[in-house]
N, C-alpha and C positions, 0 to 999 in steps of 0.2 A: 255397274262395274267400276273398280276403281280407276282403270285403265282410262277411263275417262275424263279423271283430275289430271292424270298425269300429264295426257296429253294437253288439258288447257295450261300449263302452267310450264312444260318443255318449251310451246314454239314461243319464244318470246325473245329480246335483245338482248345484246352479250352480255349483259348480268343479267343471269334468270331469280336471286333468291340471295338477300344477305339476313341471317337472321343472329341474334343472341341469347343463349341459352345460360341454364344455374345445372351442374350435375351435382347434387347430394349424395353422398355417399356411406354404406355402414359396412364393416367389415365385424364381423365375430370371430374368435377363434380359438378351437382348445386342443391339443394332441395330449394324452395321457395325462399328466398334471400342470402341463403349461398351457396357460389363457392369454387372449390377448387381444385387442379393441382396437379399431382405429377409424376415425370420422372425415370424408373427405369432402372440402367445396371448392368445385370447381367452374370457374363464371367463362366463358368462352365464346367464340365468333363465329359462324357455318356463313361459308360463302360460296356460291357456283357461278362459274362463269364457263362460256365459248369460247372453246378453239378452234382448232385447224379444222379441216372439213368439215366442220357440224358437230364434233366431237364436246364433251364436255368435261372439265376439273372443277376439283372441289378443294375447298382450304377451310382446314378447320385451327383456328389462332386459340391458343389458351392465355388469355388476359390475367387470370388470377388461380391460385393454387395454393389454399390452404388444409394443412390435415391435422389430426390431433395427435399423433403420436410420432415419434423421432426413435425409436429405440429399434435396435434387430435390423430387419429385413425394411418396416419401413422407413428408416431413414435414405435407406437404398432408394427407395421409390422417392423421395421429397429431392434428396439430392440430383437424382438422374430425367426426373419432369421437366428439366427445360430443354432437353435433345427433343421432345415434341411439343416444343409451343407453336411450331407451327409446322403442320403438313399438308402437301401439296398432294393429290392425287387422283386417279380415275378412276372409277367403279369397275369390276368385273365384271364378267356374264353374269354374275350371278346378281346385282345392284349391289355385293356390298365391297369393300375398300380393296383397292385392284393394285396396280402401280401407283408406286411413289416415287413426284416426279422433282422434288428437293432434296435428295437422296443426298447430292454435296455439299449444300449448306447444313444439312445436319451433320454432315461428318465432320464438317469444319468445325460447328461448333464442340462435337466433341473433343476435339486436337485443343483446344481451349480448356475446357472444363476436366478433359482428363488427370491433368497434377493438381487442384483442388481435390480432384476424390482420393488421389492416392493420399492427402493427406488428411484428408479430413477420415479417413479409413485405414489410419498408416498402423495403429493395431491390432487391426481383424485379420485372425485366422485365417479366411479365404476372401482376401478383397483380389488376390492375383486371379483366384478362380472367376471370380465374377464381373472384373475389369477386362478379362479376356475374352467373355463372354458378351459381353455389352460391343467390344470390336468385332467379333465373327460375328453377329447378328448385325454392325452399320455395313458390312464388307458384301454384303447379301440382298440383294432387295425384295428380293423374292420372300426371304425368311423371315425380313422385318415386316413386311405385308400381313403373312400369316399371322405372327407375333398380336399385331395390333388389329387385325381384324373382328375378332372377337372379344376383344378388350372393350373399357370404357374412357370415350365415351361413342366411338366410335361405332361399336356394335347397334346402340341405342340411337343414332343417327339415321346409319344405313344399314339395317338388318336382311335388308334383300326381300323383302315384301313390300316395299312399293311399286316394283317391276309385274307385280302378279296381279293378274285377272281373275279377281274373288268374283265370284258369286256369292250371295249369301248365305249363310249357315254351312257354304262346304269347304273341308276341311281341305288343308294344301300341307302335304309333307316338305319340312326343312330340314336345316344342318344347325348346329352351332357347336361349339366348343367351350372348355374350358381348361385352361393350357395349363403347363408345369404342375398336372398333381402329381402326390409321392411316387417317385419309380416309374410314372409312364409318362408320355411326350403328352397327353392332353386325357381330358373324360369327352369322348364324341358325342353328342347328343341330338338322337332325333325330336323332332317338334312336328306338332298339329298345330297347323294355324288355321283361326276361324275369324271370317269377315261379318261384319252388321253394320246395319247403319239405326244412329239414335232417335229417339225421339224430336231431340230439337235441328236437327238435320247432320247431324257430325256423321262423322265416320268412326267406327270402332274396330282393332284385331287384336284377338284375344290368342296366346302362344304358350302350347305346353310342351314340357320338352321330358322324355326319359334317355338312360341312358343305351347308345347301340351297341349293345352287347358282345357283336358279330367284331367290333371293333375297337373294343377297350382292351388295357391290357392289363387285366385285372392279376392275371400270371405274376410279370410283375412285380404288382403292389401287393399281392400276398406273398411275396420272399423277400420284401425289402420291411413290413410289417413284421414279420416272423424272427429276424433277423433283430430289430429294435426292439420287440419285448422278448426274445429267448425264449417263446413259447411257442413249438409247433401245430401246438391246435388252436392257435389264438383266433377269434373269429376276423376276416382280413377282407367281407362283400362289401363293395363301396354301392351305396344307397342314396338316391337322389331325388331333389323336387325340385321343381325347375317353371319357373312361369314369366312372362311377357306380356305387357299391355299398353297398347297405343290408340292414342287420339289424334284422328285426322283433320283437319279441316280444308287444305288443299297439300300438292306434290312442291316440292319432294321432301319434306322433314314433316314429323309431326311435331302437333303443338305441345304434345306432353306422354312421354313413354316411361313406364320401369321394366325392371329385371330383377326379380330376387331368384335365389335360388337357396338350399340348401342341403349340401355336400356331408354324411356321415357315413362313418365305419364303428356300430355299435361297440362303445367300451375303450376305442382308440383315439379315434379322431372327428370335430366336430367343426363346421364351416359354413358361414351362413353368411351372405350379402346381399344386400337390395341397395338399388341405384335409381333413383330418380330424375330425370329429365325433364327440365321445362322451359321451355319458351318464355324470353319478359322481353321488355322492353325498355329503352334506355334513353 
């Protein structure tokens, strides 16, 4: 069982686990006749240590952060990556990203960086919308938690399957998400996760995900689709593949996980990323 890594590699002194990891990144992307590309590498530092009663935080530092494309939405993300170079936090019930417990120095740093974006974005269209948006999600911790929980690299970190007692080959139902698509708060996504162990003695868990249908709001994204092409019968089912794969060698990170997934609405809209994780050394 895995439950057995865990535990040799929990009881140990106040620093349980400093490692340094490379996240690769690929983004695709096309809506109707617009495409668009972006490459990310990000090199960073996973560290756990003890707290108060037995308790445990984790801090994950982003050392470096390079992408290939500056244009749109991602220069939003290049300019706005250093509010999380470094986050302080606890796991949930669930193992994966709970409270954040540097909630204030990230707000400080944004009281800093906020009149750089207003001007480095002083002639967008909607930078008040998105400036304003960026302060209701620091003013929240709750929501930034969510935010980031199923983001990267953080998702690929702590997916909440190192808490879990695999047996092997049986399947163990999860959660994930994939936030802000068009018109709806997220795409909910159930997952099968299956546990094995390799031939040279690793650990493997292998994660498919479709979407929960019970819980999307696919509504909607067929009225906000309907609405941008002017066509009421235009086809508007959001269609997904979705997979996860980790290498274990002991708790609590793996030594090498990805995520791709890819997000289509036949004829409209086309979304594809895979994310890479790896363990080096320095």
């Amino acid at each position: 069982m895995l439950k057995l890594i865990k535990d040799k590699m929990w009881n140990t002194d106040e620093i349980v686990s400093s490692r340094n990891f490379i996240l690769l990144r690929e983004e695709r992307s096309q809506f109707q006749g617009l495409r668009n590309e972006n490459f990310v590498e990000i090199h960073l530092k996973a560290s756990a240590f003890k707290g108060e009663n037995d308790t445990y935080k984790f801090s994950v530092d982003i050392t470096s952060f390079k992408q290939s494309n500056a244009n749109g939405m991602f220069k939003w993300v290049g300019d706005l990556h250093e509010l999380r170079e470094k986050i302080v936090f606890s796991l949930d019930e669930n193992g994966q990203l709970g409270k954040i417990h540097n909630l204030e120095d990230i707000q400080m740093k944004w009281k800093h960086l906020k009149p750089k974006i207003f001007l480095r974005h002083k002639d967008e269209k909607y930078k008040n919308l998105l400036i304003s948006g960026v302060e209701a999600l620091l003013q929240d911790d709750e929501r930034l938690s969510a935010t980031l929980r199923y983001s990267m690299p953080y998702l690929l970190l702590f997916p909440g399957i190192h808490n879990n007692e695999f047996k092997k080959n049986e399947v163990i139902k999860g959660y994930r998400e994939i936030p802000n698509f068009i018109a709806a708060k997220n795409i909910p996504i159930i997952t099968d996760e299956v546990f094995k162990e390799t031939e040279d003695g690793k650990y493997e868990i292998n994660v498919t995900g479709r979407i929960d249908e019970e819980h999307f709001e696919q509504n909607k994204v067929t009225a906000m689709l309907r609405i941008l092409k002017n066509r009421p019968r235009v086809p508007t089912i959001v269609e997904l593949k979705y997979l996860e794969k980790y290498l274990l060698e002991d708790w609590p990170w793996s030594s090498q996980s990805m995520c791709m997934s890819l997000v289509q609405i036949p004829g409209s809209l086309y979304y594809e990323e895979k994310n890479i994780l790896k363990m080096i050394t320095i």
